[in-house]
N, C-alpha and C positions, 0 to 999 in steps of 0.2 A: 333388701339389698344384701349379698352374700358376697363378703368381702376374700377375695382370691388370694390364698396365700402364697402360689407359687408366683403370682404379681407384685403382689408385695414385696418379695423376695429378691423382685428381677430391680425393684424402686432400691432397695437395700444394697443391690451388688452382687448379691450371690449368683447369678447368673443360676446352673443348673448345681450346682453346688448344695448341698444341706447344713443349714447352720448348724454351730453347738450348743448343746440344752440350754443353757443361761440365752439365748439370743432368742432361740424357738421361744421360750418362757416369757421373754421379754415382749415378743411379736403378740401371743397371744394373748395379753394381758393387754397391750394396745389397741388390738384387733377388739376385744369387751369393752373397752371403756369408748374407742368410737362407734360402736354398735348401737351403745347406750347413751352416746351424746349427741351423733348426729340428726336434724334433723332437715333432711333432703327437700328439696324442692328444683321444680325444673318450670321451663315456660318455653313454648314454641309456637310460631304465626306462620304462617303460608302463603307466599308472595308469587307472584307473576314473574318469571324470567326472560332474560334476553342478554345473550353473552355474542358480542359484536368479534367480526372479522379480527381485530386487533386486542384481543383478549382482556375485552373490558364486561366486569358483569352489571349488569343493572337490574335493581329489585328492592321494592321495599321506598321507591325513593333516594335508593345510593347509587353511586357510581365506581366503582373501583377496579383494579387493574392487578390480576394474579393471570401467568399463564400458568402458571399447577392447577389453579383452580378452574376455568377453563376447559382444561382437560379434562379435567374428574366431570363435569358438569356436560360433556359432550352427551343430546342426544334427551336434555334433562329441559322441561318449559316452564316448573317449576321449582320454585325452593324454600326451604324451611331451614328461619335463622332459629335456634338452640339456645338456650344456656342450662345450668344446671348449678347447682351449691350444696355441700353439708351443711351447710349455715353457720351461725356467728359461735356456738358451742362449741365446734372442732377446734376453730383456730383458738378459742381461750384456754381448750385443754393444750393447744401445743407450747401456747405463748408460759403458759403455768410451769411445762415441763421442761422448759428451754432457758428457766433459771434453777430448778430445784436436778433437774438431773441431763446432762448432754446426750448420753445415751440411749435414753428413752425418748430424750425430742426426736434423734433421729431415725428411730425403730418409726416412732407414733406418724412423723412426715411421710414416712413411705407407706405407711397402712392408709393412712389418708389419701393420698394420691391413688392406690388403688379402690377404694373404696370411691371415690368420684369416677374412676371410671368404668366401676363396676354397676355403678348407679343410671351412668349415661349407657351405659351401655342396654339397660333394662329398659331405660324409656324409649331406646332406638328401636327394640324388641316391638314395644308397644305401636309405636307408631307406624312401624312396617307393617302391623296387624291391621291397623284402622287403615292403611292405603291398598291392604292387598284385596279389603272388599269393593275397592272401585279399580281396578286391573293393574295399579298402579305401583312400583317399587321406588326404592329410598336407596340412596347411594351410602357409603360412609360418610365418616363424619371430618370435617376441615374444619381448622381454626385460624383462628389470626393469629398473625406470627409464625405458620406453620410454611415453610418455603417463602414463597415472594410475592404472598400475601400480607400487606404489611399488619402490625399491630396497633397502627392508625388508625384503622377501620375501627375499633373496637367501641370508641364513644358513641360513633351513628350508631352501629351494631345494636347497642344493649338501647339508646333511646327509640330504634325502632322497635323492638320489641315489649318496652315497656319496664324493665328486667326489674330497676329501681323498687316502682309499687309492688311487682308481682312477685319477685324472691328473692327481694334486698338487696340486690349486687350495686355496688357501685363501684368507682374508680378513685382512686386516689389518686394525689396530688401530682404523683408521681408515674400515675398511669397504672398502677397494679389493680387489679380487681379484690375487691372485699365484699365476702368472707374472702379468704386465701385460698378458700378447696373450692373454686368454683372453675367450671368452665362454658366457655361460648363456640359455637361452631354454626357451619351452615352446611347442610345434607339436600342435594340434588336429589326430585324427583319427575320419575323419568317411567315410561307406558312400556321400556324395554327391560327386563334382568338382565344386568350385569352379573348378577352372582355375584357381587362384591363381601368382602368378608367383614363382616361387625366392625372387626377391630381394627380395619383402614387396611392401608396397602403393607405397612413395615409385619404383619400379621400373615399375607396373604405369599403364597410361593407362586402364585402365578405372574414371571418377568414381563413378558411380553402381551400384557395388557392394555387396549385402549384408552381407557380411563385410570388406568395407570397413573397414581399423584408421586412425583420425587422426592426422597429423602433431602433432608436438609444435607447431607453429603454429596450427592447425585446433584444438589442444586447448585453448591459450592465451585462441583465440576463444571 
């Protein structure tokens, strides 16, 4: 896992911006210590699809109702529910440094965030590899809570998958996922390339896209 610094950056705020020494210094230092405490894990299963006239997907046993999703999934007979975690390490180094310095939780939150999506991003690598020996491509990646997908779906989600035994995610009381650096997603697979880009759509310059998923802004509208 090779944690992206200009992502990090982008979690930070700087936009294209370059921090000053004291913050780079700060980043890197967070960037070693979660290098050295994470430890990754991911789980994904492969379900039968079928996404109806009225943009309901069924798979896995569930039933749930995104048109973003939907669309992404157009053309796709299969699908593969996700998740992924740093594990219980990360979040005790942040919870660690989120009394002892404010500065560093927040440098360390944004190194973490990118670093799970640099993680999911390597396993997505992997998986397009294992499907492109049976002629098969893999869409990006979709979450719950992502447009009008709700984040209700999330409890079936990780219990069909198993996520609990396989790499300790679970849900709090309150509905957040533990560890904190974990994420869930489901990635269409489909006999056609899209040429969809790793990093979803907000990554991708191509507007006028079929599978095209809406910004949370774009959904707003």
């Amino acid at each position: 896992m090779i944690i992206d610094r200009k992502e990090a950056l982008r979690y930070m705020g700087f936009g294209k911006n370059d921090p000053d020494e004291r913050t780079a210094a700060l980043m890197e230092e967070c960037i070693r210590e979660t290098e050295n405490t994470a430890q990754p894990r991911h789980v994904y299963r492969r379900f039968g699809l079928k996404v109806t006239e009225d943009d309901y997907i069924e798979a896995a046993g569930l039933r749930f109702h995104s048109r973003n999703l939907s669309k992404n999934l157009t053309g796709c007979g299969e699908i593969i529910f996700f998740a992924a975690t740093l594990g219980n390490g990360v979040d005790m180094l942040m919870n660690r440094y989120a009394r002892l310095s404010i500065a560093k939780a927040a440098v360390l939150q944004a190194v973490a965030a990118a670093a799970i999506e640099a993680y999911c991003n390597q396993c997505q690598k992997s998986i397009e590899e294992k499907l492109a020996g049976e002629g098969l491509y893999l869409r990006p990646r979709f979450s719950p809570g992502y447009g009008d997908l709700s984040i209700a779906v999330q409890p079936d989600f990780l219990a069909a998958i198993d996520a609990s035994k396989t790499v300790g995610i679970v849900l709090s009381e309150g509905g957040v996922m533990l560890p904190e650096k974990s994420v869930t997603a489901v990635m269409g697979i489909s006999g056609e390339n899209s040429r969809c880009h790793i990093e979803g759509c907000e990554a991708c310059p191509k507007k006028d896209c079929a599978y095209r998923r809406e910004s949370r802004n774009e959904f707003k509208r």
